[in-house]
Backbone as CSV, one residue per row, in Angstrom:
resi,resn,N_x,N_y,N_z,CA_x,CA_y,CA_z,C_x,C_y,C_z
1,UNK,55.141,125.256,111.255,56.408,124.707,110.837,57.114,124.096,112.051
2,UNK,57.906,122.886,111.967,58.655,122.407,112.849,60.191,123.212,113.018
3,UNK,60.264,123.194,114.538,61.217,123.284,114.342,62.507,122.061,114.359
4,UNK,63.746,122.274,113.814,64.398,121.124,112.981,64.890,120.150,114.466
5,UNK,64.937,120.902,115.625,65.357,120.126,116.765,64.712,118.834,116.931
6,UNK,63.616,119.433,116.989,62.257,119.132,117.189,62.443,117.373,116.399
7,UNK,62.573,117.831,115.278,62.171,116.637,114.334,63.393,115.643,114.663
8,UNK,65.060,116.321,114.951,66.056,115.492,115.200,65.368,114.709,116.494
9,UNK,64.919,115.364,117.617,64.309,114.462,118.936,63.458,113.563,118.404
10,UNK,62.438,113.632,117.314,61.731,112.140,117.367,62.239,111.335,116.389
11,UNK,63.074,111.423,115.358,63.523,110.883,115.161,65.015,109.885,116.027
12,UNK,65.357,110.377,116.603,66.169,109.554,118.052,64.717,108.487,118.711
13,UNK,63.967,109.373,119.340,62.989,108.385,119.749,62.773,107.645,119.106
14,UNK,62.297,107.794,117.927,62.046,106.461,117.232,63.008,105.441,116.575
15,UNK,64.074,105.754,116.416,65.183,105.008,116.693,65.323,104.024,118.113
16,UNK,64.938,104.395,119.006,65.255,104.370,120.425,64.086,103.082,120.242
17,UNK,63.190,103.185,120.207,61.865,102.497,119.879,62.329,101.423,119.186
18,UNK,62.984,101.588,117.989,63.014,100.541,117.250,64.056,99.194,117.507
19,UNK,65.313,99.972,118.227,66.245,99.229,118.488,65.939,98.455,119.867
20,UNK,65.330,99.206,120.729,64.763,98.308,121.764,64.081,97.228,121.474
21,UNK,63.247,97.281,120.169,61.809,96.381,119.799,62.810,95.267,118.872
22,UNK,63.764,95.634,118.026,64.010,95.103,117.707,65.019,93.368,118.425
23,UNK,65.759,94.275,119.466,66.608,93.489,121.002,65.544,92.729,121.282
24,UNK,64.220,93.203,121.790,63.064,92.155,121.952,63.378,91.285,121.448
25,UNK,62.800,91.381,120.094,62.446,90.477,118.818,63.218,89.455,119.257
26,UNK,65.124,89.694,118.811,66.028,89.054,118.762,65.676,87.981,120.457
27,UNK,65.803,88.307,121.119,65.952,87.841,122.343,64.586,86.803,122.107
28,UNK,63.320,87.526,122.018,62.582,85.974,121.680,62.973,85.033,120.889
29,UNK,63.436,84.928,119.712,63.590,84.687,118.868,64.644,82.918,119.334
30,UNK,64.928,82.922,120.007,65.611,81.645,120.214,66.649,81.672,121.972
31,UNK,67.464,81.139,122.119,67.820,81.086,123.033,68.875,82.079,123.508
32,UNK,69.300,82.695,122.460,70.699,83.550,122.807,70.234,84.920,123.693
33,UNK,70.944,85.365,124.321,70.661,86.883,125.305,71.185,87.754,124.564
34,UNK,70.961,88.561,124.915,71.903,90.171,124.519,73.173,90.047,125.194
35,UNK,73.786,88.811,126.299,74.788,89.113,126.548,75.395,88.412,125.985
36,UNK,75.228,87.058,125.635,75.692,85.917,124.788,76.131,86.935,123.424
37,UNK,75.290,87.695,122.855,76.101,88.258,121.807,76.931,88.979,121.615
38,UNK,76.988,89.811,123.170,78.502,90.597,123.236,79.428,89.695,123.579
39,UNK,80.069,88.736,123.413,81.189,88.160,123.673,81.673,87.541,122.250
40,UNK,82.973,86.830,122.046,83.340,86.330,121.274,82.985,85.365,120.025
41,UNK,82.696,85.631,119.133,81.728,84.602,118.263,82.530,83.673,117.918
42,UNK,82.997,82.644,118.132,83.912,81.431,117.113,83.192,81.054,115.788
43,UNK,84.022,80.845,115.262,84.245,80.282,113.882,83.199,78.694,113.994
44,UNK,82.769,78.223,115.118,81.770,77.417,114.991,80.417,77.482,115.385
45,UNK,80.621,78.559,115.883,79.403,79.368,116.570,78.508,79.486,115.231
46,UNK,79.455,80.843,114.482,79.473,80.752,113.007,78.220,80.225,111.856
47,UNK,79.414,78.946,112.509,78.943,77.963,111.461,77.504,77.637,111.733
48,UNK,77.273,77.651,112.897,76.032,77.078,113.496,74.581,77.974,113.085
49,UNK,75.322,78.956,112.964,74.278,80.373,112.662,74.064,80.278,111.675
50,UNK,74.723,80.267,110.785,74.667,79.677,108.707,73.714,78.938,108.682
51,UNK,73.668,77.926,109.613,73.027,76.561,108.977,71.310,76.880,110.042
52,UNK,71.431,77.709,110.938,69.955,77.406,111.808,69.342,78.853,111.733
53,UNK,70.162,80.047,111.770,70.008,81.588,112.128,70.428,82.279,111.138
54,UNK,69.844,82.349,109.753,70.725,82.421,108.652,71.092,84.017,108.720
55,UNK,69.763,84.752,109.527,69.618,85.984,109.504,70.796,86.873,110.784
56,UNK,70.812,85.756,111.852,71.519,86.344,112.801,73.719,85.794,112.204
57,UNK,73.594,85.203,111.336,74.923,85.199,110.526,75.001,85.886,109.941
58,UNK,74.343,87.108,109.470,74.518,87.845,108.430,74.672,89.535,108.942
59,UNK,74.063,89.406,109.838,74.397,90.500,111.131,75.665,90.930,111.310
60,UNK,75.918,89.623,111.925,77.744,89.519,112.206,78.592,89.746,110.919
61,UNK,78.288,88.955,109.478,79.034,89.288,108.991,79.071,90.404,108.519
62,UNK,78.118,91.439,108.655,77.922,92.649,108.212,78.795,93.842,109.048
63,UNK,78.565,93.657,110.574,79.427,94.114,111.572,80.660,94.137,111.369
64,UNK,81.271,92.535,110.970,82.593,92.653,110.523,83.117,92.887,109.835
65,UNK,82.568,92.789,108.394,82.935,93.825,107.359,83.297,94.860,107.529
66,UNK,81.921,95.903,107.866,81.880,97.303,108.152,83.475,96.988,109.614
67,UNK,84.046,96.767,110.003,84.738,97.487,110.940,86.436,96.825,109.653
68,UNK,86.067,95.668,109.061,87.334,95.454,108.266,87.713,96.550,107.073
69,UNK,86.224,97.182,106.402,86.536,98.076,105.361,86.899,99.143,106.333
70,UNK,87.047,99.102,107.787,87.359,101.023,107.853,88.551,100.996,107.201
71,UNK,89.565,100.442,106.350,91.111,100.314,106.608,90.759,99.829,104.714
72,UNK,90.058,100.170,104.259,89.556,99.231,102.912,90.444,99.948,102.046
73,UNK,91.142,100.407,102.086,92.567,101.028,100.856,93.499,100.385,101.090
74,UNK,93.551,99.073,102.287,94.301,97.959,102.016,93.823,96.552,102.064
75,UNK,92.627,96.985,101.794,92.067,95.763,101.708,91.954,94.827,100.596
76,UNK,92.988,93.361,100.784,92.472,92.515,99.479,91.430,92.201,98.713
77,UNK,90.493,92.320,99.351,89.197,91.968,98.471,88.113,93.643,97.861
78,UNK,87.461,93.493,96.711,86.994,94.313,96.090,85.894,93.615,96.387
79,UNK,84.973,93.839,97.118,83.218,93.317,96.933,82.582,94.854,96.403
80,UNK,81.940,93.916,95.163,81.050,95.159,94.285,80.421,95.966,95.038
81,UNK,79.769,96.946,94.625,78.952,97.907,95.257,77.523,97.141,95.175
82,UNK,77.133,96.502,93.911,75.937,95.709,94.106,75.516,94.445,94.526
83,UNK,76.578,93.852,95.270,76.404,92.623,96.321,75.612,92.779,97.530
84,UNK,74.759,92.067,97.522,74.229,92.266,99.216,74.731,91.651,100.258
85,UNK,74.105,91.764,101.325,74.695,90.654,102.443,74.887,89.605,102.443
86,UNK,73.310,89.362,102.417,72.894,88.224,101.826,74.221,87.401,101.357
87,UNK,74.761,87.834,99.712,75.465,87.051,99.494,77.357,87.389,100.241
88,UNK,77.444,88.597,100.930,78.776,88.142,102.136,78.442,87.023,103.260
89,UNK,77.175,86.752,103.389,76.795,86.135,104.654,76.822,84.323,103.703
90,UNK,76.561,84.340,102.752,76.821,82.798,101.621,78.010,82.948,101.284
91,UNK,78.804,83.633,101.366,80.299,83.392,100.506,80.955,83.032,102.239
92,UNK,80.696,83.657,103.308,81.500,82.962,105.135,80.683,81.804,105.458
93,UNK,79.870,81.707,105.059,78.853,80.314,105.349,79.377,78.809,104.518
94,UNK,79.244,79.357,103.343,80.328,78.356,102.055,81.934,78.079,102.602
95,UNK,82.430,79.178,103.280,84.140,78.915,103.663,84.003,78.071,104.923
96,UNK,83.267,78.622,106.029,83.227,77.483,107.036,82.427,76.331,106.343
97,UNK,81.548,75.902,105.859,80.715,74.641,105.471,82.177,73.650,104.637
98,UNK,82.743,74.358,103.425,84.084,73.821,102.802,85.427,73.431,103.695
99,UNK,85.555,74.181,104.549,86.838,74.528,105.489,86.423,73.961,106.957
100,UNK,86.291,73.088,106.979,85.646,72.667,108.622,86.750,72.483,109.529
101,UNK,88.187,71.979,108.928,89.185,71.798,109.795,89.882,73.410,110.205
102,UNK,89.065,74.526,109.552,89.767,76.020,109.606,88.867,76.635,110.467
103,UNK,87.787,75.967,111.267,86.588,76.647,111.955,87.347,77.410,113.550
104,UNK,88.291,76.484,113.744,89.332,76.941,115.026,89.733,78.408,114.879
105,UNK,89.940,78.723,113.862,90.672,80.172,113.178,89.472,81.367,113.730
106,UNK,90.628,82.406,114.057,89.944,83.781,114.474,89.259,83.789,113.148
107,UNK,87.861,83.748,113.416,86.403,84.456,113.157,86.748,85.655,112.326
108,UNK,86.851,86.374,112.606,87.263,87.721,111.695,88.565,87.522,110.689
109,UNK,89.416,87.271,110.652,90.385,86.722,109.954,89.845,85.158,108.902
110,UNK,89.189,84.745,109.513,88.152,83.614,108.241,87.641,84.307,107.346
111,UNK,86.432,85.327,108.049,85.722,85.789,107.171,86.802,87.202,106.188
112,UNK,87.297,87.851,106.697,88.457,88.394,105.813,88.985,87.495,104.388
113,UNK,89.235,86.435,104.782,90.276,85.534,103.774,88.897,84.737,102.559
114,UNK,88.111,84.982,103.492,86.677,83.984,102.354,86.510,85.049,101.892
115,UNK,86.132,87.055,101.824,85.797,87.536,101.085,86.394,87.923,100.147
116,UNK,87.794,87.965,100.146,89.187,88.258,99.574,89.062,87.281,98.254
117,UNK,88.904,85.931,98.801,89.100,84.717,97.973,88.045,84.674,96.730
118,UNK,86.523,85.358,97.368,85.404,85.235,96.263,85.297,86.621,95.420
119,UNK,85.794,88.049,96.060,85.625,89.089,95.456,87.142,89.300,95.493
120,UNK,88.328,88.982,94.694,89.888,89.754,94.995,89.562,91.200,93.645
121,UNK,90.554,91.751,94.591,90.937,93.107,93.377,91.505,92.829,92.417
122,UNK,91.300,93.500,91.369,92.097,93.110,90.070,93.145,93.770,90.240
123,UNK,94.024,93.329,89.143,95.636,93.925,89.711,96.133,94.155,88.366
């Protein structure tokens, strides 16, 4: 029998494993660094990711979600429980592609107001 430590340690390792392999991946994957992605994303950056990196836009908008719902008992928008990313990452892709003169606008506050606009709460 294992013991349960035991199993928490390789499971970390392999976590550890994966997220490294995965940073790889990303980093081959085109020109951006791991440091380029810790800094500020603009709203045209964004846009740019929608249209070439559909996968690395959907990242972000997932990130930003998850840190906008911590506060989600005031949050305007209701996105179903059975929506995927996928389609949060097409409903901020559709607002910058529609909204090109709004691409200047804090990034997080775009994507806030595009999910609000396609999923609002009923009232």
């Amino acid at each position: 029998m294992t013991n349960p430590m035991t199993k928490i340690l390789f499971a970390l390792m392999a976590l550890a494993v994966l997220a490294t392999e995965a940073l790889a991946q990303f980093d081959r994957g085109g020109t951006t660094t791991a440091q380029e992605v810790q800094r500020y994303v603009s709203a045209d950056t964004l846009h740019e990711w929608c249209q070439q990196q559909p996968a690395k836009a959907m990242f972000y908008v997932a990130g930003v979600l998850d840190a906008l719902m911590l506060n989600a008992s005031n949050a305007p928008m209701c996105i179903p429980k059975e929506s995927t990313l996928e389609q949060a990452r097409d409903v901020m892709c559709k607002y910058l592609r529609d909204n090109p003169a709004k691409r200047h606008y804090n990034t997080a506050s775009s994507l806030w107001l595009a999910q609000s606009q396609a999923w609002p709460c009923k009232k």
